[in-house]
DOKOL-428672 format. One record per residue (C-alpha): residue in one letter; x, y, z. Coordinates in nm, 4 decimals. Layout:
<sites>
{"A", {X, Y, Z}},
...
</sites>
This chain:
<sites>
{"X", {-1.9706, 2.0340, 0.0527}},
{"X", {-1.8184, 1.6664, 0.1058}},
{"X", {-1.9521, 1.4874, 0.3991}},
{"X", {-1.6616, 1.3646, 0.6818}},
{"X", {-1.7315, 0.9988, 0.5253}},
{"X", {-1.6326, 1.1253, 0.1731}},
{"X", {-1.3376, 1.3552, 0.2244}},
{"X", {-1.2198, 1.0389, 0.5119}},
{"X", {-1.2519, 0.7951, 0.1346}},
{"X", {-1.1003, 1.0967, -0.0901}},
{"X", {-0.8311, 1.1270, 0.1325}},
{"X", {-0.7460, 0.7623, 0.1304}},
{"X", {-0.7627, 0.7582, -0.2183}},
{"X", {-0.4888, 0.9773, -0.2029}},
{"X", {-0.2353, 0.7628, 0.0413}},
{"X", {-0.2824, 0.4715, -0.1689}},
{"X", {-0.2088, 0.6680, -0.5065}},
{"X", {0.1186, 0.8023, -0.3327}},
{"X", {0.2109, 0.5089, -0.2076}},
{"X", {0.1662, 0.2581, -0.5286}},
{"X", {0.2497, 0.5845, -0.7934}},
{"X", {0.5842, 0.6795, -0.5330}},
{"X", {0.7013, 0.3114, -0.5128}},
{"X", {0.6157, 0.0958, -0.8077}},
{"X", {0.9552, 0.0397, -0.9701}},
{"X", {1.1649, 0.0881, -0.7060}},
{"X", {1.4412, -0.2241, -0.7339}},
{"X", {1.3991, -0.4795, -0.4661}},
{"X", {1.5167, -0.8141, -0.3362}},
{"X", {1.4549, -1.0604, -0.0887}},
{"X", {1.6941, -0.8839, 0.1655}},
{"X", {1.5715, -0.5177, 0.0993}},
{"X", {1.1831, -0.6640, 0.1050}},
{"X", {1.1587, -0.6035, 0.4675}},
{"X", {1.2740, -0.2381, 0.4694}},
{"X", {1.1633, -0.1173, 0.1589}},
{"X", {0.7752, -0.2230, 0.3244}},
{"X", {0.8748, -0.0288, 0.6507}},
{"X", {1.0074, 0.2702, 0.4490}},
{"X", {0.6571, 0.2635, 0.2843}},
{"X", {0.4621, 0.2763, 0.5907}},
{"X", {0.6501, 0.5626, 0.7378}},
{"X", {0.6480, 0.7770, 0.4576}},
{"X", {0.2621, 0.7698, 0.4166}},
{"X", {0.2317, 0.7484, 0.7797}},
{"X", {0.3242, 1.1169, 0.7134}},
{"X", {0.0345, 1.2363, 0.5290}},
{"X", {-0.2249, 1.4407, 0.7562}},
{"X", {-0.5035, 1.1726, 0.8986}},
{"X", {-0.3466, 0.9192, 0.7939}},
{"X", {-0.3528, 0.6793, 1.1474}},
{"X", {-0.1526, 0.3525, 1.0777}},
{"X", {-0.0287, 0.1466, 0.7188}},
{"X", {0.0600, -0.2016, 0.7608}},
{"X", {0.2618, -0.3383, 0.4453}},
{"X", {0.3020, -0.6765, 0.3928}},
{"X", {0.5950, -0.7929, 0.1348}},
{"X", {0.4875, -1.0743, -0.0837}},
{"X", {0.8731, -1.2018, -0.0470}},
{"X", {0.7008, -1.6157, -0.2117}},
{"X", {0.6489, -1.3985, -0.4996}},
{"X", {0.9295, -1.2208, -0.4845}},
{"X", {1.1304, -1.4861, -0.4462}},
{"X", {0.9364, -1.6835, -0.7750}},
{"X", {0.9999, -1.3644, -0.9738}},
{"X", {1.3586, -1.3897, -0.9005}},
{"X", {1.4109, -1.7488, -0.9935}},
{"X", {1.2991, -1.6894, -1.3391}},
{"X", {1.5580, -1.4476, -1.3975}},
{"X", {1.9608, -1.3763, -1.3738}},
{"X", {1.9256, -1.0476, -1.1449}},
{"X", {1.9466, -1.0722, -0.7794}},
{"X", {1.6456, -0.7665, -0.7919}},
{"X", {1.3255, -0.6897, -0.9519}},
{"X", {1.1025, -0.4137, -0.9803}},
{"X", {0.8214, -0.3269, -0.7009}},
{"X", {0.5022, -0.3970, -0.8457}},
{"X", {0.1570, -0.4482, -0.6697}},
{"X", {0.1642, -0.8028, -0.7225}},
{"X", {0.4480, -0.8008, -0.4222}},
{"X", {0.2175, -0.5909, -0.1491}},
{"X", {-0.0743, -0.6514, 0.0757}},
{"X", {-0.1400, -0.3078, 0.2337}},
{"X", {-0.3963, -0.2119, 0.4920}},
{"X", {-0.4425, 0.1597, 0.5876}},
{"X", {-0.6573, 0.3613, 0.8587}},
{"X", {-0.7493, 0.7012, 0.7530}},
{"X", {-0.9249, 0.9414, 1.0297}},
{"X", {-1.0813, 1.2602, 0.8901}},
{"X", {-1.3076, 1.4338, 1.1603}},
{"X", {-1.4800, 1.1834, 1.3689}},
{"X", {-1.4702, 0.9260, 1.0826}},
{"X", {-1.2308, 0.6287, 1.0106}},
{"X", {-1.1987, 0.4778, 0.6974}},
{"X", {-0.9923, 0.0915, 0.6970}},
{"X", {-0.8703, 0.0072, 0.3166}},
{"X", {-0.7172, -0.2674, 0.1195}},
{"X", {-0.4519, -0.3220, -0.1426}},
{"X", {-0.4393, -0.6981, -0.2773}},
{"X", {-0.4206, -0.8674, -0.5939}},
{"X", {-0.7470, -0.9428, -0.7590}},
{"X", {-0.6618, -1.1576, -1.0618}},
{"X", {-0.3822, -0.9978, -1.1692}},
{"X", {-0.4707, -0.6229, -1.0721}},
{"X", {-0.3552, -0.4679, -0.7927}},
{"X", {-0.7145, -0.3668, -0.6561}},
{"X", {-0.7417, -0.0587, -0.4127}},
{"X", {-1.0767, -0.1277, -0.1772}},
{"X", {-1.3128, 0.0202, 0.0285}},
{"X", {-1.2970, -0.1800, 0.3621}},
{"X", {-1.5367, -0.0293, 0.6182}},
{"X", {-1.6015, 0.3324, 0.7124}},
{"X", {-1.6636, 0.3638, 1.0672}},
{"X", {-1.8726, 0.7159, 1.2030}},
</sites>
């Protein structure tokens, strides 16, 4: 059986693969940014122990994307998020992080908290 510590990581190993696998593609622009992000949260806010996701909109990069090109949209791509995410399983909390390393969206391992 899975210790409280490892289903609390397996589950957010889950969240973050629905929320990069749901999203990444989705069209967005510098005035959609803002709700797209909070439309993120609350949707994987809905997943059982999942406590709190903060997404932050890269809208600089955004915003460089969109001066290289004739559309007033791009696609969603990690390279545009910073997310954070509590996960509570049992008496366990796990904190993650999305960010860019290099040019990979890397999906980490913050703290986990008995």
């Amino acid at each position: 059986m899975p210790t409280d510590a490892e289903q609390a990581c397996f589950e957010a190993g889950i969240k973050f693969g629905s929320l990069y696998h749901q999203f990444a593609g989705t069209p967005v622009s510098l005035t959609s940014a803002e709700s797209l992000g909070r439309a993120m949260e609350e949707s994987i806010e809905n997943q059982p122990h999942c406590v709190d996701v903060d997404v932050e909109m890269r809208t600089d990069r955004i915003a460089a994307e969109l001066a290289e090109q004739s559309a007033d949209y791009t696609e969603l791509t990690g390279r545009f998020l910073d997310v954070e995410m509590r996960i509570e399983y049992a008496d366990v909390g796990v904190r993650t992080r999305m960010e860019m390393e290099g040019d990979y969206p890397r999906m980490k391992l913050v703290a986990v908290e008995e």
